[in-house]
C-alpha positions in Angstrom: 110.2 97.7 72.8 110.0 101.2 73.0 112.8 103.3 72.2 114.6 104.4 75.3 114.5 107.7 76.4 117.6 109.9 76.4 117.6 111.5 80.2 118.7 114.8 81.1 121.0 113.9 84.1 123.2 110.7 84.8 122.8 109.9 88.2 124.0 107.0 90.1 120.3 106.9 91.7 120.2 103.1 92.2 117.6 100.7 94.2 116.2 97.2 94.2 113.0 96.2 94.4 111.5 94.6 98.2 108.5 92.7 99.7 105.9 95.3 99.2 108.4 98.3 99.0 111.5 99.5 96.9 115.2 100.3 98.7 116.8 103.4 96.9 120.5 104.4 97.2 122.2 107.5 96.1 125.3 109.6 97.0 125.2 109.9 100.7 121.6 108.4 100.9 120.0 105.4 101.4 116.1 104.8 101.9 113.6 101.6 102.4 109.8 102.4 101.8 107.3 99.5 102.3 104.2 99.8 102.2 102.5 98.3 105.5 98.8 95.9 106.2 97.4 99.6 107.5 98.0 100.9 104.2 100.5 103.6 105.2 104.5 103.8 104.0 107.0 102.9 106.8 110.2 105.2 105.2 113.4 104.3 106.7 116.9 106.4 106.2 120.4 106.0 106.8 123.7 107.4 105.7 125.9 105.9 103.3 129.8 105.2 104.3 132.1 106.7 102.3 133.3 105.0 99.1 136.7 102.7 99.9 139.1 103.0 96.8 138.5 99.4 95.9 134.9 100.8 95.4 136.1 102.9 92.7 138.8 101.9 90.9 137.9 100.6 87.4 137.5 96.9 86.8 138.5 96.3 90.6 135.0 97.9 91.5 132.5 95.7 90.0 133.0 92.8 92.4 132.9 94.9 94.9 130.3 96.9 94.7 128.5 93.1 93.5 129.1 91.6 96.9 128.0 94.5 98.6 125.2 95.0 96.9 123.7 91.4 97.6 124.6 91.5 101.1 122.7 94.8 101.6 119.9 93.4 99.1 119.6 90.4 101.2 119.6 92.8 104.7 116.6 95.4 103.1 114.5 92.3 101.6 114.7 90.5 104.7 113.4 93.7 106.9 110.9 94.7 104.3 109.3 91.3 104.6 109.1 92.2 108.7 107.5 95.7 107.7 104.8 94.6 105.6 103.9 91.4 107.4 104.6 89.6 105.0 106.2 87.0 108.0 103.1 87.4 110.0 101.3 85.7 107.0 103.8 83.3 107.4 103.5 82.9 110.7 99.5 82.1 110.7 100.1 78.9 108.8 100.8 75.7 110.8 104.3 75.2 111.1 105.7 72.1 109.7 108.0 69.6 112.1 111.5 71.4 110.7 110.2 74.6 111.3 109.2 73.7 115.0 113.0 72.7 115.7 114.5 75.7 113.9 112.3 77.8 116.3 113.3 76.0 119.6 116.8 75.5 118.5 117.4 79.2 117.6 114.8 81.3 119.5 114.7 85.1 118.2 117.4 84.4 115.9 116.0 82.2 113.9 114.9 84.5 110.9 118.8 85.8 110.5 119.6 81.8 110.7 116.7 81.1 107.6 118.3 84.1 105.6 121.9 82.4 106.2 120.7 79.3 104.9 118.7 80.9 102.2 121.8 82.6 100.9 124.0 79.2 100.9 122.0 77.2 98.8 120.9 80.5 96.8 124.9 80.1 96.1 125.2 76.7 96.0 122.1 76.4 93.2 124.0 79.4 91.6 127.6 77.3 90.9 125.5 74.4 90.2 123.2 75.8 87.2 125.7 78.3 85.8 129.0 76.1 86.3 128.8 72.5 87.1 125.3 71.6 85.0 127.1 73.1 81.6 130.1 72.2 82.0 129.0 68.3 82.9 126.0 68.7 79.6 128.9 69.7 77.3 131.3 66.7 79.1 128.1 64.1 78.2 127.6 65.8 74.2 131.2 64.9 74.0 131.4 61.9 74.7 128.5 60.7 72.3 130.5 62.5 69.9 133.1 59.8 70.0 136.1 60.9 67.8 134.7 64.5 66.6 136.4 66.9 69.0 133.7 69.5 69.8 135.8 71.0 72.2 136.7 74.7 70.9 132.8 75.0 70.9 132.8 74.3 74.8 132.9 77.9 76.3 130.4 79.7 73.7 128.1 75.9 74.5 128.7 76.8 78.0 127.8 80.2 77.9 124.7 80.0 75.5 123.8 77.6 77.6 123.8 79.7 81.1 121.9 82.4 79.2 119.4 79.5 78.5 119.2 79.1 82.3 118.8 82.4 83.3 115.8 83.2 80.8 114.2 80.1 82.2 115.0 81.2 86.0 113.4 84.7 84.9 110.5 83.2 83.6 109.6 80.4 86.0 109.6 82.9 89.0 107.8 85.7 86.7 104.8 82.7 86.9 105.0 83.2 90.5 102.2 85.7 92.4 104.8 87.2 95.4 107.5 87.4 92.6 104.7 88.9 90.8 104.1 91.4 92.8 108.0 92.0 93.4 108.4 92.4 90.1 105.9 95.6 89.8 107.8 97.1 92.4 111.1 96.4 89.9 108.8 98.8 87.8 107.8 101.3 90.0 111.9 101.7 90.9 112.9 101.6 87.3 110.2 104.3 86.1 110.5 106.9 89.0 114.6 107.0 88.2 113.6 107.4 85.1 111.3 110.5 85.3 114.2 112.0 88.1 117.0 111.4 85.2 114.4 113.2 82.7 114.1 116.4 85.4 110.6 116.2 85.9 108.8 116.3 89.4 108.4 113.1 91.1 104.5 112.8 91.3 103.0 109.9 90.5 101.3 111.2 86.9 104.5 111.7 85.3 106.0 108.5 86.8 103.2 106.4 85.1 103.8 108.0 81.9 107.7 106.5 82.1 109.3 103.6 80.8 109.4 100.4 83.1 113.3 99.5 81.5 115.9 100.6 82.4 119.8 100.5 81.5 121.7 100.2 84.9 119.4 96.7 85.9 120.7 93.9 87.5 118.8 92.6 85.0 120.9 93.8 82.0 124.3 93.3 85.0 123.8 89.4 85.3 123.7 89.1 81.5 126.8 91.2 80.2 128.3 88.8 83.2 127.5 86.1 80.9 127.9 87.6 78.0 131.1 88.4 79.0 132.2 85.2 80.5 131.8 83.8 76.7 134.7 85.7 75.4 136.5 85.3 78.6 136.4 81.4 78.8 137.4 81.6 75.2 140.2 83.6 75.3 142.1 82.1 78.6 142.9 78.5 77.7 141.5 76.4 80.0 140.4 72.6 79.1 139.9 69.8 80.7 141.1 67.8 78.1 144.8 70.0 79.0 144.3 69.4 82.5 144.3 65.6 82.2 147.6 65.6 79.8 149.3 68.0 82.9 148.0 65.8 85.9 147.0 62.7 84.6 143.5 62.7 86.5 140.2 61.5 84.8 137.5 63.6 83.3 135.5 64.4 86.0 138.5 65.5 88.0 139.8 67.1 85.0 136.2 69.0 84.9 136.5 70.2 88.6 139.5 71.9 88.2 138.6 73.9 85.0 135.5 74.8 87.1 137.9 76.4 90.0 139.6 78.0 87.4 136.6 79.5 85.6 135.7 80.5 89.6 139.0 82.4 89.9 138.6 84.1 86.8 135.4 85.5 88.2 135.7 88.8 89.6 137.9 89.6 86.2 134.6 88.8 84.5 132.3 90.7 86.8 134.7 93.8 86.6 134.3 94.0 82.9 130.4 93.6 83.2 130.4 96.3 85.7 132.0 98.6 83.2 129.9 98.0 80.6 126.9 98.6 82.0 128.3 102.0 83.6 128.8 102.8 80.2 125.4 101.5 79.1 124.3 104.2 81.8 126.0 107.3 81.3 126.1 107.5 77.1 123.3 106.9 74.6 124.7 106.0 70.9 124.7 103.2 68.8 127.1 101.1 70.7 125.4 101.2 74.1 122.4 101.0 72.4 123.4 97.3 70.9 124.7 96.6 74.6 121.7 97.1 76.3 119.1 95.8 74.4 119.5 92.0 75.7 119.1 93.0 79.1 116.1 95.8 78.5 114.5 93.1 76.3 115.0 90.2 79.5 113.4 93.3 81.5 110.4 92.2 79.9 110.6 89.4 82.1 111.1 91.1 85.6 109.5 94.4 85.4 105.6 94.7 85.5 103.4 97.9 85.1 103.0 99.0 88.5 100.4 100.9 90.3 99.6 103.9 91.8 100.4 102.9 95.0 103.9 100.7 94.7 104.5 104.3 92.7 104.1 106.0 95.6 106.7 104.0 97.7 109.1 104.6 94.7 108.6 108.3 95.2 109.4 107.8 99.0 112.2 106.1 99.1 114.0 108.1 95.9 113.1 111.4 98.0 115.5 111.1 100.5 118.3 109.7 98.1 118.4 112.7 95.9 121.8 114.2 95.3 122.0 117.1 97.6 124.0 120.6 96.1 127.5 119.9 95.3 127.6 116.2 95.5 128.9 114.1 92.7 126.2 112.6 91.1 127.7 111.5 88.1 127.5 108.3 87.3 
């Protein structure tokens, strides 16, 4: 990995990657750019609401500014895969029998019904690989281990074991072409904020010349989460083993309710994640060196080189999103 370059300005210059474009938010700003079937770059702006307090209070922020985040993610990608046609690719192929029903039954609405859908099982296979499958693995270890109690190992088994997950989620969609293709748009967002951060002009030679990793991901975000959740499930003493003395239920029981714990104990765990990686942005030393290099090095896995093109949608959608003279750009 390359070393990563110390920028000139701390900005809060933020975006996600799209179907065939980037999204890019900034103080006041935000901006879509896809790139269309005509070849040309549909830019679309808006403003930005004001900041609630719960937005930035420390610690409170981070789940937040999370939820928000998907829920705008999930809005952008959705009309980013109308602007490129990505759905009228779709659309040529013949429809299977489901898809027929969803259309009569819903009509017009139907794509804001699929993205519904889409983001409750994207939830429900969410709890289900990072909370119920460790959690019943670990249950199943123990109980081959007969009389050994493994159990102060369960919460750093847990957690090694969701990073496991995640590295294997990252890879197995970096094998597929759209994500692909996604993914090189990740690069394209990640090196123009890098070349704005290092004050050079935004043109697409000095982009290219960046680095493709950066810091702020949501890369890096998701694994301080678990990272964090380690030392969090270790610390707060919550068993199963203690929950069946207290209620007298049986393991799997027993297992559910640790679970809803470890659920409420959540947006404590996403706060401190969401501090460490705004410290990751804003300071370069040793320390926030050490914490970022997990997540630049998983970067590997969903950032591509990009090209000259999926540059020049960066550069259009950062444009607008630029801090504008005496607005806090700080981040």
């Amino acid at each position: 990995m390359s070393k990563r370059e110390t920028p000139l300005r701390r900005t809060t210059v933020g975006g996600q990657a799209l179907i065939e474009g980037i999204m890019m938010r900034g103080v006041s700003k935000g901006a879509m750019a896809v790139r269309k079937k005509d070849g040309t770059i549909d830019l679309e702006e808006w403003d930005l609401p004001e900041r609630k307090w719960y937005q930035k209070c420390p610690f409170v922020r981070g789940i937040f500014n999370f939820v928000l985040q998907l829920k705008d993610g999930m809005t952008y990608m959705n009309k980013s895969m109308e602007k490129s046609g990505y759905l009228e690719d779709e659309e040529n192929e013949e429809p299977s029998k489901f898809e027929k029903w969803l259309e009569k039954t819903f009509g017009k609405s139907i794509v804001a019904v699929i993205s519904v859908i889409g983001a409750v099982l994207g939830v429900a296979l969410a709890l289900l690989l990072f909370l119920f499958v460790p959690t019943w693995i670990f249950t199943g270890i123990q109980a081959l281990c007969g009389n050994v109690d493994i159990s102060p190992f369960r919460s750093l088994f847990e957690g090694i074991l969701k990073i496991g997950i995640y590295i294997l989620y990252l890879w197995l969609t970096s094998l597929m072409s759209d994500i692909r293709r996604t993914y090189e748009y990740h690069g394209a967002e990640h090196k123009t904020i890098a070349t704005y951060e290092a004050g050079e002009e935004l043109t697409v030679e000095n982009v290219r010349k960046h680095t493709r990793f950066h810091p702020r991901c949501g890369t890096s975000f998701i694994f301080l989460v678990l990272a964090v959740s380690i030392l969090v499930y270790s610390i707060v003493p919550i068993n199963s083993e203690m929950f069946i003395a207290w209620f007298g239920v049986g393991k799997f029981v027993a297992d559910l309710i640790r679970i809803a714990c470890k659920l409420i104990l959540l947006p404590i765990v996403v706060g401190i994640g969401y501090e460490l990686i705004k410290i990751a942005g804003r300071y370069d030393n040793i320390a926030t060196r050490i914490i970022s290099a997990p997540g630049l090095a998983m970067q590997r896995l969903t950032t591509r080189e990009p090209d000259d093109s999926q540059i020049e949608c960066a550069i259009a959608a950062i444009t607008p999103c630029l801090p504008k003279e005496g607005e806090d750009d700080k981040w």
